[in-house]
PyMOL CGO cylinders between C-alpha atoms (Angstrom):
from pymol import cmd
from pymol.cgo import CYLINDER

trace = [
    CYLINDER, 0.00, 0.00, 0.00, 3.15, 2.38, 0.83, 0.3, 1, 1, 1, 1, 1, 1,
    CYLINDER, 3.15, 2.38, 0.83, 3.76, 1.61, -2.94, 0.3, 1, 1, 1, 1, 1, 1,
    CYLINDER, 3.76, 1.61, -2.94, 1.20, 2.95, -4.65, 0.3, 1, 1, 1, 1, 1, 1,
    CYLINDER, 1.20, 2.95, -4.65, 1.43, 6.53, -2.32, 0.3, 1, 1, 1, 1, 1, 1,
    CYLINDER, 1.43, 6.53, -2.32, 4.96, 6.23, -3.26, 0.3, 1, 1, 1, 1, 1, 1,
    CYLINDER, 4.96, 6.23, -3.26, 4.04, 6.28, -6.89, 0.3, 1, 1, 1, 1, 1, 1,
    CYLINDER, 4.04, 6.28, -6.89, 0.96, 8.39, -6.63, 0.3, 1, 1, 1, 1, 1, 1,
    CYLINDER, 0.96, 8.39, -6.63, 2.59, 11.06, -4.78, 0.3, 1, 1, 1, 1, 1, 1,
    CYLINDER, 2.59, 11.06, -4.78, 5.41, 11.15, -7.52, 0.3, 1, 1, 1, 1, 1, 1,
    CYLINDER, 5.41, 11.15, -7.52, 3.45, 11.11, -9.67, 0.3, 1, 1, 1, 1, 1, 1,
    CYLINDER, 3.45, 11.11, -9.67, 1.27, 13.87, -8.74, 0.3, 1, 1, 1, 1, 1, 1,
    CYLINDER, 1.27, 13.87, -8.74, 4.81, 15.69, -8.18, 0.3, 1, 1, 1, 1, 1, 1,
    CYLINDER, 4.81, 15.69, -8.18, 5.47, 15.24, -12.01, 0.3, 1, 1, 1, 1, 1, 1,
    CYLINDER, 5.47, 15.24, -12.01, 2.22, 16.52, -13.10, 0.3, 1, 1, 1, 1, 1, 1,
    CYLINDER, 2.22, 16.52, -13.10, 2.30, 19.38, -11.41, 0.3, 1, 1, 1, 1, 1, 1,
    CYLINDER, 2.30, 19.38, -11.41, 5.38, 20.26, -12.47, 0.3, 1, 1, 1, 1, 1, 1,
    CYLINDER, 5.38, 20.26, -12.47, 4.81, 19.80, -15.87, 0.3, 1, 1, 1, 1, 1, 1,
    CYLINDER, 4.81, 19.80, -15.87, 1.42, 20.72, -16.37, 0.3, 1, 1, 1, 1, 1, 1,
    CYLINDER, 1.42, 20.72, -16.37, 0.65, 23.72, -14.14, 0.3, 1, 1, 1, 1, 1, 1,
    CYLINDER, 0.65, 23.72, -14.14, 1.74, 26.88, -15.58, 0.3, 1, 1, 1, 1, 1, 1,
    CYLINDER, 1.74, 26.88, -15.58, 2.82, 28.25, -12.26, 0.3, 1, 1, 1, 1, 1, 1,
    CYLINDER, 2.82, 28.25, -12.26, 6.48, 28.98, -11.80, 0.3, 1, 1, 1, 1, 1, 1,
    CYLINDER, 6.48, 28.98, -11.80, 6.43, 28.14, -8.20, 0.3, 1, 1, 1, 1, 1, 1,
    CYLINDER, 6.43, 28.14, -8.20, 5.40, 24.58, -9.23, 0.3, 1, 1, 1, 1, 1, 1,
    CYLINDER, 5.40, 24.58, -9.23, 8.44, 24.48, -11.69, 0.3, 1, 1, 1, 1, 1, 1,
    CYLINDER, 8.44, 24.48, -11.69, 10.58, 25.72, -9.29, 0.3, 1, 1, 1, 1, 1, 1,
    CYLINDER, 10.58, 25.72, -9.29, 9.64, 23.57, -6.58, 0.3, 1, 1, 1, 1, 1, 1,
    CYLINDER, 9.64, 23.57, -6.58, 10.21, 20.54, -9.00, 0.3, 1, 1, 1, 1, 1, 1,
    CYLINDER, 10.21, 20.54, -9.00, 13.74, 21.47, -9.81, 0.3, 1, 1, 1, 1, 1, 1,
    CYLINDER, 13.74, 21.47, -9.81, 14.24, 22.26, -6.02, 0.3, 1, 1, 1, 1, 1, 1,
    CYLINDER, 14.24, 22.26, -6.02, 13.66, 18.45, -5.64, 0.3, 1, 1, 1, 1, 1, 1,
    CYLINDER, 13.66, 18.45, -5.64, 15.80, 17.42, -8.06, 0.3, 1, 1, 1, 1, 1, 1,
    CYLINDER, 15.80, 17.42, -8.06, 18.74, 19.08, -6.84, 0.3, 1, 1, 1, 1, 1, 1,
    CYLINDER, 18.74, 19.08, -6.84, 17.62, 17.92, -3.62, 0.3, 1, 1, 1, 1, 1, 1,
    CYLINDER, 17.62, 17.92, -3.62, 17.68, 14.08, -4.90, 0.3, 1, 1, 1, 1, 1, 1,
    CYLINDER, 17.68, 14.08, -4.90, 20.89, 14.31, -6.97, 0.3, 1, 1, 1, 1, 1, 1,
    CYLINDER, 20.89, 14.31, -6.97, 22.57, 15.84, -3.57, 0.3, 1, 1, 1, 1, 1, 1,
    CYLINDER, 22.57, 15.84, -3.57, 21.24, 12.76, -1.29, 0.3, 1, 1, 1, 1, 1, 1,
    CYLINDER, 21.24, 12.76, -1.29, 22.92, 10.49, -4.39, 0.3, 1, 1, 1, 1, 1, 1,
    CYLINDER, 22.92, 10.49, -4.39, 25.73, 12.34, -5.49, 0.3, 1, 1, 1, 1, 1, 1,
    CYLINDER, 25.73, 12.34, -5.49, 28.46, 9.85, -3.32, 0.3, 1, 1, 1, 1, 1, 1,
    CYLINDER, 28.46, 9.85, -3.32, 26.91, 6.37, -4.87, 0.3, 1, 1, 1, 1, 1, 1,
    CYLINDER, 26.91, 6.37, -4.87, 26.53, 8.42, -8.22, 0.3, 1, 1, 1, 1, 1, 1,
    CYLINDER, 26.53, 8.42, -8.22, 30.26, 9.76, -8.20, 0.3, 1, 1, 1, 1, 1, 1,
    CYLINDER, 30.26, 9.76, -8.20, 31.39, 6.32, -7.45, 0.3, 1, 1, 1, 1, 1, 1,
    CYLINDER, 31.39, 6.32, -7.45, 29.07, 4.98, -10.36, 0.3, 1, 1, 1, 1, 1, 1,
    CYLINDER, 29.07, 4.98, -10.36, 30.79, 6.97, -12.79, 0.3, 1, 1, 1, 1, 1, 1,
    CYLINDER, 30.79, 6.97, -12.79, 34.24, 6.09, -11.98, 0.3, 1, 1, 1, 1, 1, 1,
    CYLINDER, 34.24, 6.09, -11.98, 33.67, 2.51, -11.63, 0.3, 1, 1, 1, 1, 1, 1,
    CYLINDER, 33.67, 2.51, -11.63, 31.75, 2.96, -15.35, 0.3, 1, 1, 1, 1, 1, 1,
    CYLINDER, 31.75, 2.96, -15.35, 35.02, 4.79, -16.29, 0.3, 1, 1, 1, 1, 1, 1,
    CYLINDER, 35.02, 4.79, -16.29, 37.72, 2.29, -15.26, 0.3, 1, 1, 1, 1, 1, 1,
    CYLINDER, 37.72, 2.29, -15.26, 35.23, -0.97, -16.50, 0.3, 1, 1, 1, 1, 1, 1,
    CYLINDER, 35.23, -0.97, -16.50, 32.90, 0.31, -18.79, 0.3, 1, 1, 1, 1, 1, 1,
    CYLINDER, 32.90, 0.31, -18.79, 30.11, -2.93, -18.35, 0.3, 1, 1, 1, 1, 1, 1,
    CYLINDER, 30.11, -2.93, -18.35, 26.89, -1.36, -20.01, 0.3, 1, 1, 1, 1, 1, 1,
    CYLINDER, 26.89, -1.36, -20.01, 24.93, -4.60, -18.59, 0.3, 1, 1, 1, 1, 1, 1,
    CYLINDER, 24.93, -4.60, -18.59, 26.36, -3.80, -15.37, 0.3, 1, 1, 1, 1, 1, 1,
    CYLINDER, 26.36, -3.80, -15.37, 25.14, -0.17, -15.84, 0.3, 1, 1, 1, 1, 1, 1,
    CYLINDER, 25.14, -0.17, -15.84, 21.83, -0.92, -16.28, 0.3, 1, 1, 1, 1, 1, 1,
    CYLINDER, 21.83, -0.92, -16.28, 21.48, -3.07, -13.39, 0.3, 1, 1, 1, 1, 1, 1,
    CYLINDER, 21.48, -3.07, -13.39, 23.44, 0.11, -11.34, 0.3, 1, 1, 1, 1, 1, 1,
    CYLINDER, 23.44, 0.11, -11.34, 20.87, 2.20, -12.88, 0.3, 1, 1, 1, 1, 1, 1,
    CYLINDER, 20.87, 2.20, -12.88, 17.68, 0.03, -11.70, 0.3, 1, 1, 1, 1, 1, 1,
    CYLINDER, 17.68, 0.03, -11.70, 19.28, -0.86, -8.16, 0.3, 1, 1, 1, 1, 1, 1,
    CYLINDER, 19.28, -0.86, -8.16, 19.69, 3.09, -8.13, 0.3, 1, 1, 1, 1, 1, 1,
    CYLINDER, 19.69, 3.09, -8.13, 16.38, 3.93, -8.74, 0.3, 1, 1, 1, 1, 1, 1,
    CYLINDER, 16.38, 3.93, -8.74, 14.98, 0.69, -7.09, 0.3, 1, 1, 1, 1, 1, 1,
    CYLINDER, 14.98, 0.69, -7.09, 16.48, 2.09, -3.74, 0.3, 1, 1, 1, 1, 1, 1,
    CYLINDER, 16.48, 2.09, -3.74, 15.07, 6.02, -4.24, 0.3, 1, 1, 1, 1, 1, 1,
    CYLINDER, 15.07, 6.02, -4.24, 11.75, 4.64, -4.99, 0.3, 1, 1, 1, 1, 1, 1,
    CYLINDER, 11.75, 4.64, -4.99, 11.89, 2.63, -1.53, 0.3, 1, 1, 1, 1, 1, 1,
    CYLINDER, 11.89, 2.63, -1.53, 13.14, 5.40, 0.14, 0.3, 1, 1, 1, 1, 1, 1,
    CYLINDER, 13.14, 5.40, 0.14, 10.07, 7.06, -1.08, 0.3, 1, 1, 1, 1, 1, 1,
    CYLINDER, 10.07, 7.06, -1.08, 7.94, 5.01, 0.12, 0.3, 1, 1, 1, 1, 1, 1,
    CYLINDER, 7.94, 5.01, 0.12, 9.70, 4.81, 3.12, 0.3, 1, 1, 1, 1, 1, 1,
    CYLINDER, 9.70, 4.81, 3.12, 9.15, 8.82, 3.95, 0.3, 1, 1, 1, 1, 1, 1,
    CYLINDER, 9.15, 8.82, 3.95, 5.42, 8.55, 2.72, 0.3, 1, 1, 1, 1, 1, 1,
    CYLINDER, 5.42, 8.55, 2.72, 4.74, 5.08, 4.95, 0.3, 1, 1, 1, 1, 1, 1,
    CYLINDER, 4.74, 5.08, 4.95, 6.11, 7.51, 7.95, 0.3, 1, 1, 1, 1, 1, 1,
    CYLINDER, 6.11, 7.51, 7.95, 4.59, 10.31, 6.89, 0.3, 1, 1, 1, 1, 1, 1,
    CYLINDER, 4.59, 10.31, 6.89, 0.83, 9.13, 7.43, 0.3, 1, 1, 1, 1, 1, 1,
    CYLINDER, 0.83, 9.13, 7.43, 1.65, 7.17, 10.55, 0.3, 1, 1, 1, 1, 1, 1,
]
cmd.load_cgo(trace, "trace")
């Protein structure tokens, strides 16, 4: 059930950021981004380099999916938490 808020409340996040017209919306969605890509930006640094030194493009997706695997339960995570 955590789940489907996760992916209801992104979502919802996405839509408004690309449908409403309001630049406080837009803003607000790049605010999270940054905010994402700073909570990542040690396991994404040491992505890279290991893509760099072995370039494995099989491994990369799978680096890719764990990646995103892990953010999405982290989502869920924060919204389970956030309605107990």
């Amino acid at each position: 059930m955590d789940q489907l808020i996760a992916i209801a409340f992104i979502a919802l996040l996405v839509f408004f950021v690309v449908k409403v017209g309001s630049i406080l919306w837009r803003i607000a969605g790049v605010l999270f981004l940054l905010f994402i890509i700073y909570m990542y930006k040690d396991q994404v640094i040491t992505q890279v380099q290991n893509f760099i030194a072995d370039p494995n493009f099989g491994g990369l997706w799978q680096s890719v999916s764990s990646f995103f695997g892990d953010l999405f339960d982290k989502v869920a995570g924060f919204v389970s938490t956030v309605i107990e």
